[in-house]
matplotlib code that plots the C-alpha trace (Angstrom):
import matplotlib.pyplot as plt

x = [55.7, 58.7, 61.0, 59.8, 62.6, 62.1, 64.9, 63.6, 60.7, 61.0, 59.9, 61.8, 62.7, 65.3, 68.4, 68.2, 67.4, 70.9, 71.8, 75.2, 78.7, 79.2, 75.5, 76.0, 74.2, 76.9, 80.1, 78.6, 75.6, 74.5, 70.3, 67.7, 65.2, 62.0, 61.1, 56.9, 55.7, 52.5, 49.7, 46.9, 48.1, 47.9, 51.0, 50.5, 50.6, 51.8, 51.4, 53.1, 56.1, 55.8, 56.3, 58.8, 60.8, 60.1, 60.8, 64.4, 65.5, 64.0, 66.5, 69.4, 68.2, 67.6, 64.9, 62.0, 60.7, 57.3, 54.1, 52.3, 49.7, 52.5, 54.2, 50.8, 50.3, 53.9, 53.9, 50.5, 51.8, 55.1, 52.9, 50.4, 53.2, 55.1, 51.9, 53.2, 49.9, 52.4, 56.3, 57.9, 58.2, 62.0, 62.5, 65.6, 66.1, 70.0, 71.3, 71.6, 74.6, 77.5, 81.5, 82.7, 82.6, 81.6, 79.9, 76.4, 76.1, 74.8, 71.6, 71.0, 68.9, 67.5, 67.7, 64.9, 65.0, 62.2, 62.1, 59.1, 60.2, 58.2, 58.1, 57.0, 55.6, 57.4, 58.4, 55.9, 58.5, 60.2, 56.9, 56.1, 60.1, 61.6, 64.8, 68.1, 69.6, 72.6, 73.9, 76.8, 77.7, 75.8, 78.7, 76.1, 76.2, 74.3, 71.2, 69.9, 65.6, 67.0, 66.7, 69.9, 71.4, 74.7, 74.3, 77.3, 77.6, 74.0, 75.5, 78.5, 76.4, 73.9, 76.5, 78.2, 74.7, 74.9, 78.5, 77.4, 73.8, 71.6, 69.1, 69.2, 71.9, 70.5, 72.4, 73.2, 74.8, 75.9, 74.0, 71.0, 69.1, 68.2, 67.3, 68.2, 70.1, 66.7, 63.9, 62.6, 63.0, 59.9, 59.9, 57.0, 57.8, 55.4, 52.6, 54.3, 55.0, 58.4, 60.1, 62.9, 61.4, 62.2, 64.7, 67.7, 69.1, 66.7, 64.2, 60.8, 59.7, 56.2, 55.2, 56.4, 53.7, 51.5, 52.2, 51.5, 48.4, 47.4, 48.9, 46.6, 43.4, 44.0, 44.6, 48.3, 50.0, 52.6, 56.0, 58.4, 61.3, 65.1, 65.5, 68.7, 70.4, 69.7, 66.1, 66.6, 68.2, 66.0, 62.5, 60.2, 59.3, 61.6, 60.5, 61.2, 59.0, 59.4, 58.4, 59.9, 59.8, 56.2, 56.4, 58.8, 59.7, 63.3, 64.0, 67.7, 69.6, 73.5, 73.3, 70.8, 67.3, 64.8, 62.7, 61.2, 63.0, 59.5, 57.2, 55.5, 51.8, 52.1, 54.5, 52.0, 48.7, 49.7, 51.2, 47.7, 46.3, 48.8, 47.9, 44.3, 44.9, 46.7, 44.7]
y = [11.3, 11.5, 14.0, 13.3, 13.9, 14.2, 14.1, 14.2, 12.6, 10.3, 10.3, 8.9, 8.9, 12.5, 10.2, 8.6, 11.3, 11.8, 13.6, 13.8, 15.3, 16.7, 19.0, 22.3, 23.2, 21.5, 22.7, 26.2, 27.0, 27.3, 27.2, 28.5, 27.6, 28.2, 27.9, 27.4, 27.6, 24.8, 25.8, 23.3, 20.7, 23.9, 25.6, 29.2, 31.5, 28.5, 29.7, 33.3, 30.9, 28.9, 32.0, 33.6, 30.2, 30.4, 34.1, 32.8, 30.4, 32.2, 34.7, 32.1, 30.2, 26.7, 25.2, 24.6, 20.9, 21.7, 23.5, 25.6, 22.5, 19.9, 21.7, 22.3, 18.3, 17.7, 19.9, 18.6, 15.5, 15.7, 17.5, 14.6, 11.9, 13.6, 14.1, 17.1, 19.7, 22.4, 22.3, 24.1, 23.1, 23.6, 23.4, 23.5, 23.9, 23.4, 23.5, 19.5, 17.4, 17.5, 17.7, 21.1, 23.6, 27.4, 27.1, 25.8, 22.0, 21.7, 19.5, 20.7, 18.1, 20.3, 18.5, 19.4, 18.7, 19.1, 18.3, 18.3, 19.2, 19.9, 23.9, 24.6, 27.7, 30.7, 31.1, 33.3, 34.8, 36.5, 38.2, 39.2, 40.5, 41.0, 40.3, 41.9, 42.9, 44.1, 46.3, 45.0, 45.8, 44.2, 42.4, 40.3, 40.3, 42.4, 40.6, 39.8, 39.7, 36.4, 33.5, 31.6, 29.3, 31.7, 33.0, 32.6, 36.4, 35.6, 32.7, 34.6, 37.4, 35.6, 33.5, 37.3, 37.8, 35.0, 34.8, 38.8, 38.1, 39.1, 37.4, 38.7, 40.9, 43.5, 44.4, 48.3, 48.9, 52.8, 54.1, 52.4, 49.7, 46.9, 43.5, 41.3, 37.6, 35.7, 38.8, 41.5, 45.2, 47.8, 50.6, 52.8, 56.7, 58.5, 56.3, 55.4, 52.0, 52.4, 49.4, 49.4, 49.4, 46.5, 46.4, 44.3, 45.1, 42.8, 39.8, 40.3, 38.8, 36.7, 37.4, 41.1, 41.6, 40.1, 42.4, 45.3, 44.2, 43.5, 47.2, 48.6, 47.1, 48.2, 51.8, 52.3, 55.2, 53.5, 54.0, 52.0, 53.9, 54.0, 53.6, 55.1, 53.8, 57.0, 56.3, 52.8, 53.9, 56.4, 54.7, 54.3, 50.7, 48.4, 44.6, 41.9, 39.9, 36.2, 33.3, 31.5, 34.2, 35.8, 39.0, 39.3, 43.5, 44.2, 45.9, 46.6, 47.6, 47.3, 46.9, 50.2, 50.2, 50.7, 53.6, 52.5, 48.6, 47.3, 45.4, 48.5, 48.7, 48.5, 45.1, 44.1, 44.7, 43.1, 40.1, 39.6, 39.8, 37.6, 34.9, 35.5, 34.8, 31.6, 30.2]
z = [14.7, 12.3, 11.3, 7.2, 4.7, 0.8, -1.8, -5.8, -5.7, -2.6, 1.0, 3.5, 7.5, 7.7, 9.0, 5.6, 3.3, 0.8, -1.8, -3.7, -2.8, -6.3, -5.5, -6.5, -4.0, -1.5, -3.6, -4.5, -2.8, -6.1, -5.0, -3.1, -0.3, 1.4, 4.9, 5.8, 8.8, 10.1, 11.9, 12.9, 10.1, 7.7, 5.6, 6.1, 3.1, 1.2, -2.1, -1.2, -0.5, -3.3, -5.6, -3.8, -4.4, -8.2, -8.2, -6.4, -8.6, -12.2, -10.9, -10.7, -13.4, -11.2, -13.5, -11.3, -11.5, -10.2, -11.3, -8.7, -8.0, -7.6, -5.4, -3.1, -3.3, -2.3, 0.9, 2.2, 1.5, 3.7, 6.5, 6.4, 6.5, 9.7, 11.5, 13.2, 14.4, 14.2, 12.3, 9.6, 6.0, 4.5, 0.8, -0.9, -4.6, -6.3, -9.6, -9.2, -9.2, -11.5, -12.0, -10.3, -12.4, -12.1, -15.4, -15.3, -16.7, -20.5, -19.0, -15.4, -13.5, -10.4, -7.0, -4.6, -1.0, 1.6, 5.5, 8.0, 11.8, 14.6, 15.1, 19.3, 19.6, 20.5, 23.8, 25.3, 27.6, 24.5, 23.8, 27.2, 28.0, 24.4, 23.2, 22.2, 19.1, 17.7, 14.8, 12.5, 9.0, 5.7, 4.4, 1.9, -1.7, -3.6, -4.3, -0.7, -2.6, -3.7, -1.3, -2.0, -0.2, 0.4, 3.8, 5.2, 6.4, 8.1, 9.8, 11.2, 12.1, 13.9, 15.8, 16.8, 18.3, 20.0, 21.7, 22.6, 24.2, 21.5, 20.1, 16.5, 14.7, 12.4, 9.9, 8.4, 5.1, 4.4, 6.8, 6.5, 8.0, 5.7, 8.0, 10.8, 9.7, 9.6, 10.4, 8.7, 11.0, 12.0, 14.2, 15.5, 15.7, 16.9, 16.2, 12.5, 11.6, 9.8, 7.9, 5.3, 1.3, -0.7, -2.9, -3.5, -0.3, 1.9, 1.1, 0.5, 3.6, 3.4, 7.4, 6.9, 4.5, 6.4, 9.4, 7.3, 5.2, 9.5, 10.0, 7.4, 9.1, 12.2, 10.4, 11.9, 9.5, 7.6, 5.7, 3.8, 3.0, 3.7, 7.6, 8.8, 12.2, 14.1, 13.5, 14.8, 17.8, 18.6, 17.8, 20.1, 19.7, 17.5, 16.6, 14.5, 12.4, 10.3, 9.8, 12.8, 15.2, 13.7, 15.9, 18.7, 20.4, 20.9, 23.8, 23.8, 21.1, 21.1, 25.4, 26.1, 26.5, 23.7, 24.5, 28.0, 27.7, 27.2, 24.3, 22.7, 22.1, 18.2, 18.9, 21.3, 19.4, 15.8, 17.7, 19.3, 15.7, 14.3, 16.9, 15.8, 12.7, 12.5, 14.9]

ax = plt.figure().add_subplot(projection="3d")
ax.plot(x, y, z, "-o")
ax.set_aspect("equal")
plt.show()
């Protein structure tokens, strides 16, 4: 089963996929991406991504080469071809190639890039133990709803986490808690379910709204509203949630214990009906 590489139009093996130095993507990080997770041979929440991808690059103004139903036959079609039960879908959408400039080229010709890996499950002992997080400033731009291909501050962040212990690094900007370097952030206090609201200070994450539409169902009282880090030190269950990691507790924060330094029910009980679901 191959690792399945497309590049404007063309499938290919991943070692050979290429695209050119002169990409604004490469020089500038001029573009934006999507990452879909496979389940069964199945894209989940495909066409959530899909628009959160147009929504991205209408916001940069990255033409978009696709229309909603070409973009559906392209990502079945790069499942199909890797064979992989289980992977995750990468798409990556640049300005194109041209001279380097900062101004945007009189007749932009978008380049779009998409890769097929295989994705294991998550490790089961992350679930069962938790992992560790630490705080660090927001040092991202301004526009963090947008999912651009500049993430260098994620990148440094994440690799803090990772010379320190932690799993993930959540980040805090005046005060307040907007979102870890690849994960949305929820608490439960007191039986609330507490997650930072949207705005341009965090993406709009696909499985976070999935975790609350499952949230709602199961009736858990729910807030989305500023979360400040004494809140997040003090909660009584804290947990991440993407599209890699789906759910996974945290249960030490900055090298002390969350609450009792185990998974917490609400954690445990949407995980289990997160697993339901894409199965």
């Amino acid at each position: 089963m191959p690792n399945i590489g497309y590049v404007n139009g063309r499938f290919l093996p991943l070692e050979e996929a290429r695209v050119s130095v002169e990409d604004r993507g490469f020089q500038f990080g001029d573009g934006v991406y999507e990452v879909i997770r496979v389940y069964g041979g199945k894209p989940f929440r495909l066409k959530e991504h899909l628009s959160r991808l147009e929504r991205s690059a209408q916001a940069i103004a990255v033409p978009v080469p696709l229309s909603p139903g070409e973009w559906e036959a392209k990502v079945d079609e790069a499942i199909r071809l890797s064979g992989f039960p289980d992977g995750k879908v990468y798409i990556q959408l640049t300005r194109g190639a041209a001279p380097r400039d900062h101004q945007f080229p009189a007749s932009p010709d978008p380049t779009l890039v998409m890769t097929v890996r295989e994705m294991p499950p998550v490790d089961s002992r992350m679930m069962a133990e938790g992992v560790t997080a630490m705080t660090l400033p927001d040092l991202r731009w301004g526009r963090c709803d947008i999912k651009s291909l500049n993430l260098l501050p994620n990148v440094l962040a994440k690799q803090q986490a990772k010379e320190s212990g932690a799993f993930e690094a959540i980040f805090v900007r005046d005060g307040l808690v907007t979102e870890g370097t690849s994960s949305n952030v929820m608490l439960g206090c007191e039986g609330v379910l507490l997650t930072p609201a949207l705005g341009d200070n965090l993406l709009a994450g696909v499985t976070r709204q999935e975790v609350l539409d499952l949230a709602r169902e199961e009736g858990i009282p729910m807030e989305e509203r500023s979360v400040t880090l004494g809140e997040l030190k003090a909660a009584d269950e804290l947990f991440l949630v993407g599209t890699t990691i789906e759910i996974l507790p945290v249960t030490q924060l900055d090298g002390k214990p969350v609450a009792d330094g185990k998974p917490g029910p609400m954690a445990i009980g949407l995980a289990s009906r997160f697993k339901a679901l894409v199965g």
